[in-house]
C-alpha positions as CSV (number, residue, x, y, z in Angstrom):
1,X,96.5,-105.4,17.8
2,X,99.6,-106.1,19.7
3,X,103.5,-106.8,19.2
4,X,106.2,-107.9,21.7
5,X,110.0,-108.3,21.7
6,X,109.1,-111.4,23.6
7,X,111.4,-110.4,26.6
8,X,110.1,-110.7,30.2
9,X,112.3,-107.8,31.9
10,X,112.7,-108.4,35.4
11,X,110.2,-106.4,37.3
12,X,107.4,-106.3,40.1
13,X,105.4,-108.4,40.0
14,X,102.3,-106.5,38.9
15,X,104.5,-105.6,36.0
16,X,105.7,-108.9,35.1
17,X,102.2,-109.9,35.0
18,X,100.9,-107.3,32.6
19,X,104.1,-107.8,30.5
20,X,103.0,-111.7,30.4
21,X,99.8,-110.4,29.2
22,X,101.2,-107.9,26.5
23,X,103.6,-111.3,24.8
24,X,100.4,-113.7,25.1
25,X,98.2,-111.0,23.4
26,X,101.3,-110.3,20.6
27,X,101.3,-114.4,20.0
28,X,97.8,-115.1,20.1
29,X,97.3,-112.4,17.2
30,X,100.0,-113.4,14.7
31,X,101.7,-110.1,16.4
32,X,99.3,-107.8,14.4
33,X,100.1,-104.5,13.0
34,X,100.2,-102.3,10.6
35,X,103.8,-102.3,10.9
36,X,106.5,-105.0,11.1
37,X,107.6,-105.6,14.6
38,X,110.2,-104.3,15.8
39,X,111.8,-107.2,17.4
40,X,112.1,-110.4,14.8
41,X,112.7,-114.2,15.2
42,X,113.4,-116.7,12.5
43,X,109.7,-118.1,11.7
44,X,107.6,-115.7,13.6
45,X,104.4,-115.0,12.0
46,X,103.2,-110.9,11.4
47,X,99.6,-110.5,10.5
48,X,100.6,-107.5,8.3
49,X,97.0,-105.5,8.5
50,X,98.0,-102.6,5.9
51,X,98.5,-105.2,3.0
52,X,95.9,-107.8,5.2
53,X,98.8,-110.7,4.3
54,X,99.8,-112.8,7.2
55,X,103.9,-113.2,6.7
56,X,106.5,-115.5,8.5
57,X,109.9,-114.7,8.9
58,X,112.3,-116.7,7.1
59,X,115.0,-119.2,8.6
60,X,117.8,-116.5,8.6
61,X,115.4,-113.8,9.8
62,X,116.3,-111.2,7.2
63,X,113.3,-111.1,5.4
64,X,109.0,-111.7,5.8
65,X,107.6,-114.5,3.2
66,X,104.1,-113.9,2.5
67,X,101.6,-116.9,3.6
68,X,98.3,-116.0,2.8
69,X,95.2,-113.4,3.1
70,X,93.5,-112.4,5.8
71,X,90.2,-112.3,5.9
72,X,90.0,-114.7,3.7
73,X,88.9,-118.4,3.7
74,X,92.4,-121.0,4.1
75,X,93.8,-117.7,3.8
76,X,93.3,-117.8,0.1
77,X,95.4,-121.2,-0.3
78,X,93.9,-123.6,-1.9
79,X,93.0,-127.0,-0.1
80,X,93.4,-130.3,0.0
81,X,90.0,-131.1,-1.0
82,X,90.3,-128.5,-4.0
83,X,89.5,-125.1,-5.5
84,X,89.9,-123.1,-8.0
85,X,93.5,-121.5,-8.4
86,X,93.1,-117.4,-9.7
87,X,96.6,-117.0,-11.1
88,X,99.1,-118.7,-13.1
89,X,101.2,-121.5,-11.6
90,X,104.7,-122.5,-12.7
91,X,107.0,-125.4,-12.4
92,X,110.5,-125.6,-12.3
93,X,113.0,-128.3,-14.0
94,X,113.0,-130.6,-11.7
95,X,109.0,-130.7,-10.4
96,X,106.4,-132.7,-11.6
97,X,102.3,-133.2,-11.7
98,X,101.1,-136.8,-10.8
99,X,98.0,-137.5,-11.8
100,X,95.5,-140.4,-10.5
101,X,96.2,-143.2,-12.6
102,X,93.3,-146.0,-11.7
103,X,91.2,-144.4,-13.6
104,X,92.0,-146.4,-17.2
105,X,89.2,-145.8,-19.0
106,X,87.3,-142.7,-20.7
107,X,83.9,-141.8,-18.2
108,X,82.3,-138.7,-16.4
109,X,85.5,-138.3,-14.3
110,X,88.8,-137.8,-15.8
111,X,92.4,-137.5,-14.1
112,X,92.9,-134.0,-16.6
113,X,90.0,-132.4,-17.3
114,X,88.2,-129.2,-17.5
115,X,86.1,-127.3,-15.0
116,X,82.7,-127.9,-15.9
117,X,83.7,-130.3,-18.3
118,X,84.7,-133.3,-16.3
119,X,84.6,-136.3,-18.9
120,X,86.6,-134.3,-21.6
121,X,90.3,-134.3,-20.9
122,X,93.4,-137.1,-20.5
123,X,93.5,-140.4,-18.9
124,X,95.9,-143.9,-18.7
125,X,94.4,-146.8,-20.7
126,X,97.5,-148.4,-19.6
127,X,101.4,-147.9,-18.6
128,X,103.3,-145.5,-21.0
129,X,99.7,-145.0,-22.9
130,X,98.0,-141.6,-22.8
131,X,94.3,-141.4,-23.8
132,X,92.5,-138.9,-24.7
133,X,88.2,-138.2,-24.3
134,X,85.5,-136.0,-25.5
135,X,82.2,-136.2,-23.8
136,X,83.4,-139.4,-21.5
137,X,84.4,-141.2,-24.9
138,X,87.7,-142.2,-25.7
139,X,88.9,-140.8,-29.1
140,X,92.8,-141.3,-29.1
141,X,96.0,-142.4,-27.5
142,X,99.5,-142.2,-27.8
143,X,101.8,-145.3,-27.6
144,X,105.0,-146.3,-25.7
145,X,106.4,-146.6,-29.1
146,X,105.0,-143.5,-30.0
147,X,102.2,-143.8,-32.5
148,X,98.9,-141.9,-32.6
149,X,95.9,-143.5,-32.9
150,X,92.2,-142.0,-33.1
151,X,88.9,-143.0,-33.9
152,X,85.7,-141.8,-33.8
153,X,84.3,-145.1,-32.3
154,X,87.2,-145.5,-29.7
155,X,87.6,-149.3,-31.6
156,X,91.0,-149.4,-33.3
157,X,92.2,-151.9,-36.0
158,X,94.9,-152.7,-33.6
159,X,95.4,-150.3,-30.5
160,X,99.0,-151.5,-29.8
161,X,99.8,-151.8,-33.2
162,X,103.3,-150.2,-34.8
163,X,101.4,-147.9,-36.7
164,X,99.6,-144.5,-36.8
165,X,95.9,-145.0,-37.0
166,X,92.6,-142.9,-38.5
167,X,89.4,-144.2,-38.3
168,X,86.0,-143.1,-39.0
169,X,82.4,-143.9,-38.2
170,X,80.3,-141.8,-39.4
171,X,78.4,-143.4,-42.6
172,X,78.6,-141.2,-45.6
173,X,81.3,-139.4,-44.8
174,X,85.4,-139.5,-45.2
175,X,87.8,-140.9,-42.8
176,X,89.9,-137.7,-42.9
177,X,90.2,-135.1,-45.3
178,X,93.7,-133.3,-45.9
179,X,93.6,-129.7,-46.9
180,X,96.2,-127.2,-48.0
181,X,95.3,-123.2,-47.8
182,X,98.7,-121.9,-49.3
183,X,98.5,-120.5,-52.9
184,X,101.5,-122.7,-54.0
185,X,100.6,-125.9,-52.5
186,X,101.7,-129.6,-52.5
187,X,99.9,-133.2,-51.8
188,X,100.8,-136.1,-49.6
189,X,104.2,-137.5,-50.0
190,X,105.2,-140.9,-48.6
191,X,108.8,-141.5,-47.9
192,X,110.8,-144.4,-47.2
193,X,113.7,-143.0,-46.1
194,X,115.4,-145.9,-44.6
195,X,115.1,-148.3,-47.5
196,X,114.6,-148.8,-51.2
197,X,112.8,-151.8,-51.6
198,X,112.0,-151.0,-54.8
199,X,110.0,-154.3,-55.6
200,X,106.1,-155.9,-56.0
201,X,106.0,-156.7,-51.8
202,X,106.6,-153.2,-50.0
203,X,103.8,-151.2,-51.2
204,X,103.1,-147.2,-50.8
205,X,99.5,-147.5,-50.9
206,X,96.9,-150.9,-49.8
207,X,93.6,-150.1,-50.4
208,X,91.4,-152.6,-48.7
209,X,87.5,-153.7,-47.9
210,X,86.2,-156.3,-45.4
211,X,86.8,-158.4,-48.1
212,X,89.8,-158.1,-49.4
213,X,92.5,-156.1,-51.2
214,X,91.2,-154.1,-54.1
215,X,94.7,-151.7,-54.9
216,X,98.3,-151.5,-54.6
217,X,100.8,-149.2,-55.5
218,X,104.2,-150.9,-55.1
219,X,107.3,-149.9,-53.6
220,X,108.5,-149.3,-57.6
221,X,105.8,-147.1,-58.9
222,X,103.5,-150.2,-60.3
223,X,100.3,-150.3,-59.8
224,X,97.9,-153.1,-59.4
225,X,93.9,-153.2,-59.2
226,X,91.1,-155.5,-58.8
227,X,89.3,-155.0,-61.7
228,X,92.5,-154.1,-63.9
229,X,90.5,-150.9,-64.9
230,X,92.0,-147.8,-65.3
231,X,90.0,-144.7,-67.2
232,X,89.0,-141.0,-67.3
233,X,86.2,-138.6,-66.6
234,X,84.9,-138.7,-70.4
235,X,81.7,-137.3,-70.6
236,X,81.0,-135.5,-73.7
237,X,78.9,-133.0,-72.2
238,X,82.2,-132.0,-70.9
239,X,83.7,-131.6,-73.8
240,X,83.9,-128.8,-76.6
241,X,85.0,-128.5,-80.2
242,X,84.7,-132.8,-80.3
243,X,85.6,-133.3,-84.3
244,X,87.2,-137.4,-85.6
245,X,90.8,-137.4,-84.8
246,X,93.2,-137.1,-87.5
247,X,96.0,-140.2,-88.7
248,X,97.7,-141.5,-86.4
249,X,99.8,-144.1,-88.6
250,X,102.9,-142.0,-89.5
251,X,103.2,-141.9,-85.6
252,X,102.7,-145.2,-84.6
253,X,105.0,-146.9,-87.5
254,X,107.8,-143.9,-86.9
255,X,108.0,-144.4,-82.6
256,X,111.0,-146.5,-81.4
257,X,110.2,-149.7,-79.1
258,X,113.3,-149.6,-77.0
259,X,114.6,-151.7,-74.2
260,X,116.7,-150.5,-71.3
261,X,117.7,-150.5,-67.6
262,X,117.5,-147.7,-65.7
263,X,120.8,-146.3,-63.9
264,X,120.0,-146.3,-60.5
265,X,118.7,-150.5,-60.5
266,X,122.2,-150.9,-62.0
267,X,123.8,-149.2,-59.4
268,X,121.9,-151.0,-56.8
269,X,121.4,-154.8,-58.1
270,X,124.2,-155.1,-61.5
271,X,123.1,-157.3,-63.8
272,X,120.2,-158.2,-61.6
273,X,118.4,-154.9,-62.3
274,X,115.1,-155.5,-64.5
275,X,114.6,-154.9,-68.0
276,X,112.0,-152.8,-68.8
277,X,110.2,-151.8,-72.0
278,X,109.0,-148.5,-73.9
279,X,110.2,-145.1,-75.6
280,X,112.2,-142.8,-74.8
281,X,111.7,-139.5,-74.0
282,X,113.7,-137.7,-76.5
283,X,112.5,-140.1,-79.4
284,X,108.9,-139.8,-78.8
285,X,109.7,-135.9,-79.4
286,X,110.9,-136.0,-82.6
287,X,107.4,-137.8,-83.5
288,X,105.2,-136.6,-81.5
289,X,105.9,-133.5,-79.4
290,X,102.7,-133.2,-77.6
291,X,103.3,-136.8,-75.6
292,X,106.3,-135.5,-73.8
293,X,106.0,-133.7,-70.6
294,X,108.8,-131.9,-68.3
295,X,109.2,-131.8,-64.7
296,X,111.9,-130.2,-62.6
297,X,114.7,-132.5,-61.7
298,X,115.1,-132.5,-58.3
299,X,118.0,-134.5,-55.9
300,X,118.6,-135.3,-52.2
301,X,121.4,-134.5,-49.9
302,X,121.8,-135.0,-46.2
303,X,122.0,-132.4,-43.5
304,X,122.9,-132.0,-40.0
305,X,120.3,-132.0,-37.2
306,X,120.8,-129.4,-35.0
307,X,120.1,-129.2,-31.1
308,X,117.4,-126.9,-30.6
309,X,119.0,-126.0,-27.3
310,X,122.7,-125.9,-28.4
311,X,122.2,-125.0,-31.9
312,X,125.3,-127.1,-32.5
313,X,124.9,-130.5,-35.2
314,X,123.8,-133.9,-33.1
315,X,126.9,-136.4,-34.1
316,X,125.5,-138.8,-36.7
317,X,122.4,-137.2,-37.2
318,X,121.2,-136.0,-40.7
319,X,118.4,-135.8,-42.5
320,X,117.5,-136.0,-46.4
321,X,116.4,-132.7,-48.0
322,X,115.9,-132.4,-51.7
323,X,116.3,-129.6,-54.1
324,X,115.7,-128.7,-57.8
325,X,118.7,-128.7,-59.9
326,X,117.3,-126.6,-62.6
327,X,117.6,-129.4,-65.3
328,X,113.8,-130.9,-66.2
329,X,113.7,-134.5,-66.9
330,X,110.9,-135.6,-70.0
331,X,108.4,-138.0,-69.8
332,X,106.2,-140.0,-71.7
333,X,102.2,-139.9,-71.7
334,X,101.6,-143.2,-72.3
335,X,98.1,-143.5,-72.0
336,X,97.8,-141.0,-74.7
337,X,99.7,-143.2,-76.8
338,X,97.7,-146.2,-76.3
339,X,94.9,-143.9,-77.9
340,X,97.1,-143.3,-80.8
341,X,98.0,-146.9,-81.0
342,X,93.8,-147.7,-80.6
343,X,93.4,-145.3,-83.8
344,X,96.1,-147.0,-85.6
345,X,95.2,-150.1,-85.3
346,X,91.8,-148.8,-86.5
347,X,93.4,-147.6,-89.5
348,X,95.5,-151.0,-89.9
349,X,92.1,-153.2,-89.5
350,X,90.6,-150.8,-92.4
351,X,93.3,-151.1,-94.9
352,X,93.5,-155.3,-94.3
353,X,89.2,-155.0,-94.5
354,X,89.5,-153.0,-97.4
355,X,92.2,-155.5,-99.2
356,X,90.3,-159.1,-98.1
357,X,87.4,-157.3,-99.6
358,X,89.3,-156.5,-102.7
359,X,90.4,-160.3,-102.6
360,X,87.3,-161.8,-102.5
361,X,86.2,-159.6,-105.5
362,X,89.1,-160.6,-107.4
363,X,88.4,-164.4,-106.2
364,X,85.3,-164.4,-107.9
């Protein structure tokens, strides 16, 4: 172990000599010690052997920066050619990771992957696209225009398309299954929120087989299937207490066939907005009680966006929320009624059997 102040005193020359020695001894061993040295120079190195760290002094030579270990191999740093990294690392604002991006295609080797795991982790399909692999595989990607897309085959209906995309391959089973664990909970909600179309084009739901289309529910609420066949689970060992139903001809003759438009297509188209057909609400009640149905009344309102960094509103930027009112709004159970009407009309064809029978009688 050896130090220097790295100053040749003038001397004789047997002294000179050994002081030589001493300075060549103190550079040649990272001026070892268990100590700092006592003299200091911007960017001299101090193997510090009480802590085993080999320091260099900093540019303004008022403090020791800590390199690496001693004794250790690359002085614990870890090398060009890789390693594995024992603590946490952290970037600041303005750094970055680049990755390797020729590799554009899922395989054994990944740009991002996992120790022992190599083939499972990101990659580039292409510019602005991130992929993502499982077992060498590709099984998503995000797009420049931000969709997600994944699929268990890594085939897409359209990888570039401006859409999000699920799809499965696994015979006999579901392409995704949506599940809500909350003791109050809600299904899926589709939301147009730039638009009303409002019309038999824009639809909410396609329902499609290599074939062709086999269901639609349109952009107003109608729906449309393939077979034009709509029923019920209606299995009567289902069913308890099953007796004939009672009259339903009072009911049928006393409803009120109404026509109407409804206030919001006014708003929107005037005297464009359809006419539609049925009951209303509030009618049907006074007839028939157990056909009407309540729901809480809800509306929309627009709020600001706020910055999650400035916690101040974004100019221009709102969006929709929606709340009950506490008012309920009534509807109509129309395929109920159509029962009714089915054992109406039963009732209408017995009377007119029972009178052409009395006619013939009387004919004869």
């Amino acid at each position: 172990m050896s130090q220097h102040d790295m100053n040749i005193a003038n001397a004789d020359g047997a002294t000179v000599r050994a002081d030589l020695n001493n300075a060549l001894g103190a550079l040649v061993t990272n001026n070892s010690g268990a100590a700092a040295p006592a003299s200091t120079f911007a960017n001299m190195l101090w193997a510090d052997t009480t802590a085993a760290l080999l320091k260099m002094r900093n540019q303004s030579n008022t403090a020791w920066n800590t390199v690496g270990l001693l004794d250790t191999a690359n002085l614990g740093l870890l090398p060009l050619t890789g390693g594995t990294l024992s603590g946490d690392v952290t970037l600041d604002t303005n750094a970055q990771i680049f990755l390797d991006d020729s590799i554009s295609s899922a395989g054994a080797n990944l740009p991002l992957a996992f120790d022992g795991d190599a083939n499972t982790g990101l990659f580039r399909p292409g510019a602005d696209i991130l992929g993502l692999a499982t077992g060498g595989n590709e099984v998503g990607r995000l797009t420049l225009e931000r969709y997600a897309k994944f699929s268990a085959s890594g085939a897409y209906i359209g990888s570039t398309g401006a859409y999000h995309e699920l799809r499965g391959a696994s015979n006999g089973d579901h392409t995704a299954v949506l599940s809500h664990a909350g003791s109050n909970p809600f299904g899926v909600r589709l939301y147009f929120d730039g638009a009303t179309p409002d019309n038999n084009t824009n639809y909410f739901l396609r329902a499609e087989d290599a074939t062709l289309p086999r269901c639609y529910i349109y952009s107003d609420g109608d729906l449309q299937n393939h077979d034009n066949s709509y029923g019920a689970i209606s299995d009567a060992r289902l069913k308890q207490d099953l007796v004939p139903s009672g009259s339903q001809w009072d009911d049928i003759k006393a409803l009120e066939v109404v026509k109407w438009r409804d206030k919001s297509d006014v708003e929107r188209d005037g005297d464009a907005a359809k006419v539609m057909l049925g009951c209303s609400a509030q009618q049907v009640e006074t007839v028939s009680p157990g056909l009407v149905i309540e729901t809480d009344e809800v509306e929309f309102y627009q709020v600001p966006v706020i910055d999650d960094k400035t916690k101040l509103p974004l100019i221009g930027k709102t969006e929709r929320r929606e709340r009950k009112t506490g008012r309920k709004l009534k509807g109509v159970q129309y395929s109920i009624l159509y029962m009714k009407a089915v054992k109406a009309l039963q009732e209408a064809m017995a009377r007119i059997e029972a009178l052409e029978a009395k006619a013939a009688g009387g004919a004869q």
